[in-house]
C-alpha distance (Angstrom), angle and dihedral (degrees) to the residues before:
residue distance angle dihedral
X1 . . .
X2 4.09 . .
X3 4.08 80.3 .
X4 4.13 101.7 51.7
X5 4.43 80.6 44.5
X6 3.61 90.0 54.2
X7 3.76 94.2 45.7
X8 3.54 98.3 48.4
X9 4.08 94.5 55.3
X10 3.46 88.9 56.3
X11 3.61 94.4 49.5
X12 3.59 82.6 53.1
X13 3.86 93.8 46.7
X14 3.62 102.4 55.2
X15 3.75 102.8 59.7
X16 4.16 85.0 53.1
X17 3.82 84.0 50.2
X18 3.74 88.4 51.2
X19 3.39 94.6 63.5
X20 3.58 102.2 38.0
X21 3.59 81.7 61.7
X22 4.04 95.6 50.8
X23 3.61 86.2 43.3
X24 3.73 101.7 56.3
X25 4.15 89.4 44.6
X26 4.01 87.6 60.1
X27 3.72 89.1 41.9
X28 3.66 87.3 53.9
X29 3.41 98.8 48.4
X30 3.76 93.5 44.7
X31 3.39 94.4 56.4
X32 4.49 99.8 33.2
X33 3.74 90.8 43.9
X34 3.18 123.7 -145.1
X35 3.81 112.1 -128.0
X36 3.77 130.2 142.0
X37 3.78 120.5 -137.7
X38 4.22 96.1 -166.8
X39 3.88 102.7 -154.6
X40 3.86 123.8 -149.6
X41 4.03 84.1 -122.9
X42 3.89 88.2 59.3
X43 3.47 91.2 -107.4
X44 3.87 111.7 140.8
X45 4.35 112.4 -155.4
X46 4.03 106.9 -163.2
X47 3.54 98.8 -153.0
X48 3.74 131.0 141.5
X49 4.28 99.3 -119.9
X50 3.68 128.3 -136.3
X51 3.68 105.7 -172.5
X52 3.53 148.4 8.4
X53 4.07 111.6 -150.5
X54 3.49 133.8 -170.9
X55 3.99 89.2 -99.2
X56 4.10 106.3 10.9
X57 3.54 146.0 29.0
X58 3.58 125.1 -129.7
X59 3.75 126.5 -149.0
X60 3.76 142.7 145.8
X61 3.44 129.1 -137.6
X62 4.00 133.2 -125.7
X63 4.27 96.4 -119.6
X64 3.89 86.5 54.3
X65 3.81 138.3 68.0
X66 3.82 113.5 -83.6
X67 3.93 90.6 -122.5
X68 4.03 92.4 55.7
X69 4.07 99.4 95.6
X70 4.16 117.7 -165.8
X71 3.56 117.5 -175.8
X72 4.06 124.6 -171.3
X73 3.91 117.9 -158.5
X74 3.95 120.9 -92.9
X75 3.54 97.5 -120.2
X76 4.01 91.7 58.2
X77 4.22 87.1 57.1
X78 3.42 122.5 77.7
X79 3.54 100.1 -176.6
X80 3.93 143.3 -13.5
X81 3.71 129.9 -135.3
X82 3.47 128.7 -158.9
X83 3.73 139.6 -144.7
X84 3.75 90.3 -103.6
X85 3.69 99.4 41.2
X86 4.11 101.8 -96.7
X87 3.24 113.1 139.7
X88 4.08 141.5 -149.6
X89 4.01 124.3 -165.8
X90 3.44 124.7 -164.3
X91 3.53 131.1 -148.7
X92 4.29 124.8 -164.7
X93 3.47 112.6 -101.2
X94 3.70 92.6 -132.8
X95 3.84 85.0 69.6
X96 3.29 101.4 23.6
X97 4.14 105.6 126.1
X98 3.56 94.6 -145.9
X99 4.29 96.2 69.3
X100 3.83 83.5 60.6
X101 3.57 102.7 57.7
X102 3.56 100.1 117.0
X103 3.56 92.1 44.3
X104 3.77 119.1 110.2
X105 3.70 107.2 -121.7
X106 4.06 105.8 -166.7
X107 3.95 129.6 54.6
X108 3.32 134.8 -170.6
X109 3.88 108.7 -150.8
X110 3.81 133.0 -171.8
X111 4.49 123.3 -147.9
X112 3.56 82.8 -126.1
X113 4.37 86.9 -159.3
X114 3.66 91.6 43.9
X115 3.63 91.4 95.9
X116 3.54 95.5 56.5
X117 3.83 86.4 65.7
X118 3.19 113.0 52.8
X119 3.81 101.9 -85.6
X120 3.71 146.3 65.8
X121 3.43 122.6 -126.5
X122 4.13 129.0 -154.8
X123 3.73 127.8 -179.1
X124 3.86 139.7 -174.5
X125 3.64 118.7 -160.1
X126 3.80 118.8 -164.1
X127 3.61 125.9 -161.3
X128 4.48 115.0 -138.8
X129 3.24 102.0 -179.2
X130 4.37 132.1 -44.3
X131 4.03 110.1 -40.5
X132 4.11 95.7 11.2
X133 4.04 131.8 82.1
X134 3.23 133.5 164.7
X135 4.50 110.1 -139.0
X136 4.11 116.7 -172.0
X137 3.81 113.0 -175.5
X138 4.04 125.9 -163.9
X139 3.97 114.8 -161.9
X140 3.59 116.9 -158.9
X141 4.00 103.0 -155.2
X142 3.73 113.8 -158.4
X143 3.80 91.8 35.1
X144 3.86 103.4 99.3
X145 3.96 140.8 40.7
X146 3.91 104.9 -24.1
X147 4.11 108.1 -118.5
X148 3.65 88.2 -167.7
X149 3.88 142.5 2.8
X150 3.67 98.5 -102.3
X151 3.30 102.9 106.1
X152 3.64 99.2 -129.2
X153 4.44 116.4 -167.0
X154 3.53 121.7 -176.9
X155 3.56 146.8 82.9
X156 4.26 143.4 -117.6
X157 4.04 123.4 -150.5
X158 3.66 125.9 -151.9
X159 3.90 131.1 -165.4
X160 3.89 123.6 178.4
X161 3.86 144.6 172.5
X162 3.33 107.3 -135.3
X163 4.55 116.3 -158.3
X164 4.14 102.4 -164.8
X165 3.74 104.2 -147.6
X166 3.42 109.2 -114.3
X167 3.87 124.3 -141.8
X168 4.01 121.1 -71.0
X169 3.74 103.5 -135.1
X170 3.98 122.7 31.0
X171 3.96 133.5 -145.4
X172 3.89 112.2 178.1
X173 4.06 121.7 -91.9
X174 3.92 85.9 39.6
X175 3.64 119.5 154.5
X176 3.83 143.1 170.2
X177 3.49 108.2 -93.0
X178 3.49 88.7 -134.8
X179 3.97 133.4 5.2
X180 3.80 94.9 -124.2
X181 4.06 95.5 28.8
X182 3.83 120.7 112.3
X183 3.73 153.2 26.9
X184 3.14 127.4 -19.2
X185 3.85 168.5 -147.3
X186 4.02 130.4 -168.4
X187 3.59 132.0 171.9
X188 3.91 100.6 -164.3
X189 4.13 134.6 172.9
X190 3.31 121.4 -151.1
X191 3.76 129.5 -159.1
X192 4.12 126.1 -159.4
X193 3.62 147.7 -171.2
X194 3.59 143.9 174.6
X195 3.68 153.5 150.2
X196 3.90 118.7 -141.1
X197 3.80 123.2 -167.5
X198 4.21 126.4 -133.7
X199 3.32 150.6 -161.4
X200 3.75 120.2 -132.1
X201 4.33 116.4 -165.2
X202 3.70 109.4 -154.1
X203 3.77 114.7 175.3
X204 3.64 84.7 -40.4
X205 3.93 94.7 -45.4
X206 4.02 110.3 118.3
X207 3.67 119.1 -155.0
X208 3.88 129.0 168.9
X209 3.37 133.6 -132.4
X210 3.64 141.8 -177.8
X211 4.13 130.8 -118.1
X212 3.73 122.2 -162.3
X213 4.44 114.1 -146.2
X214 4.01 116.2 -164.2
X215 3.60 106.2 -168.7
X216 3.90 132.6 -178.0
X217 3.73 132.5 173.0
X218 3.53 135.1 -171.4
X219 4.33 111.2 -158.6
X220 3.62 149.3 178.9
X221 3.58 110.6 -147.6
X222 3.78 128.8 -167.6
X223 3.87 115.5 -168.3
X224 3.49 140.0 145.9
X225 3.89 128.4 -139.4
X226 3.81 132.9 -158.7
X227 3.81 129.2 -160.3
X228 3.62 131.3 -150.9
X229 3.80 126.7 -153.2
X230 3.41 87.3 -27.7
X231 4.16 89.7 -75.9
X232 3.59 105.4 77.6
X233 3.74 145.7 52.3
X234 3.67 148.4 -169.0
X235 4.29 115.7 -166.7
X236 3.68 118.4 -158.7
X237 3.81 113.2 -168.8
X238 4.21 147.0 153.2
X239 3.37 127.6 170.0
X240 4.25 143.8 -176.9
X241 3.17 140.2 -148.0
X242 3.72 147.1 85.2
X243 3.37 135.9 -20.9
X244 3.65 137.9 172.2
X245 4.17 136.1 -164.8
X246 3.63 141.1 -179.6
X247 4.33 80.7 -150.7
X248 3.67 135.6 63.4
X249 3.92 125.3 -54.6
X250 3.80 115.5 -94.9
X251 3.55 143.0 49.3
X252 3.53 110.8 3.8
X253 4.02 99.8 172.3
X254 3.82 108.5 -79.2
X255 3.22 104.3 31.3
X256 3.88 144.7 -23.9
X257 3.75 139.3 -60.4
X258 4.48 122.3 -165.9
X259 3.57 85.9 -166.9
X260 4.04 137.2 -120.1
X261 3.49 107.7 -51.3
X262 3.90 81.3 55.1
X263 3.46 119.5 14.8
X264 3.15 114.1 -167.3
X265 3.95 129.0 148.6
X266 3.86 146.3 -165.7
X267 3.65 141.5 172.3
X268 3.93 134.4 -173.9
X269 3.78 136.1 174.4
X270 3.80 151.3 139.0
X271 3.49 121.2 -120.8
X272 3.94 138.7 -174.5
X273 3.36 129.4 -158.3
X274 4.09 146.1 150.5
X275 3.92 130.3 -110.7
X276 3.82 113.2 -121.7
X277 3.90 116.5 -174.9
């Protein structure tokens, strides 16, 4: 009898235990918190946070008194996670897109030597995002200053990716001083064509003729470009690399081909141009 009594208030003790149990773990998580600060290291902080500044966060941590605050800077976070699964993602503010609103993001530029070689040169620069643009050139050879009389009709493309170097040391709230200002890196290809005309002597008969040049290049170009009052700019730039032509080595209206046995190629040039929205 003393046995069965026994048995039976432990029966009833364990669902009371039960709960205590349950209980306590919500308690615990109430009062440890269990929010995830995702850092851009990988690093994940559980934490339960407290604020969200203009330049930190500020948490505390469950193995530390609730009135001890640490805070970690916003450019270190990439995004927060709360308790109830919201979430927050941060972006750096030295590409953050929305410190470069009133920035002009487009230019139309000019190689302002081009004409004095026998072409005209037009660009368009596009700005993607902080630190990237995209630049496609059209050069209209024949339209310029004639280097020679022979008559030469065509026309060369160029299309680049442009990476703006971005600063070498840091301090928070840091920003490009301009989307499309700065140093920088472009791999670019370039496409050509154009007809040339001749003169062929023949036992003192002349006749013309016509020759056909295919060009294409294939570059690394290092420039730098500087804006002013967010209306004007002046683009610095030369670049190597290869180039190849069914046509003589040499200038070939953008830039410069060695030829096939060795074929090597280079461009240069200083353009203008104005930023359009």
């Amino acid at each position: 009898m003393l046995i069965l009594l026994y048995q039976i208030i432990n029966d009833m003790k364990t669902p009371y235990l039960l709960l205590s149990i349950f209980t306590f773990t919500l308690l615990s998580g109430s009062i440890f918190g269990q929010d995830k600060i995702h850092k851009r290291n990988q690093e994940v902080i559980d934490c339960k946070i407290k604020e969200i500044g203009t330049e930190s966060i500020k948490y505390t941590l469950p193995d530390y008194p609730e009135d001890v605050l640490f805070a970690i800077d916003k450019d270190k976070v990439l995004k927060v996670v709360f308790e109830d699964g919201k979430e927050i993602i941060f972006m750096k503010e030295l590409s953050n897109p929305e410190n470069y609103v009133d920035n002009k993001k487009n230019a139309i530029k000019l190689d302002f030597i081009s004409p004095l070689t026998g072409n005209t040169t037009f660009a368009f620069e596009h700005s993607l995002r902080p630190g990237r643009s995209l630049e496609a050139s059209l050069g209209i050879i024949g339209l310029g200053f004639k280097p020679n009389d022979r008559h030469s009709r065509g026309a060369f493309v160029r299309f680049g990716y442009k990476f703006i170097k971005s600063p070498d040391f840091y301090f928070s709230k840091m920003r490009y001083s301009h989307i499309l200002k700065g140093a920088y890196v472009k791999p670019e290809v370039s496409f050509g064509y154009y007809t040339e005309k001749f003169e062929r002597n023949n036992y003192d008969t002349y006749s013309s003729y016509t020759e056909e040049t295919f060009s294409f290049t294939i570059h690394l170009v290092l420039g730098k470009q500087w804006i002013f009052d967010n209306a004007f700019l002046i683009d610095f730039f030369g670049g190597v690399g290869y180039g190849f032509t069914n046509g003589n080595q040499g200038y070939h209206y953008g830039y410069v081909i060695a030829g096939s046995e060795f074929p090597i190629s280079g461009t240069a040039g200083l353009k203008v141009g104005y930023l359009i929205k």
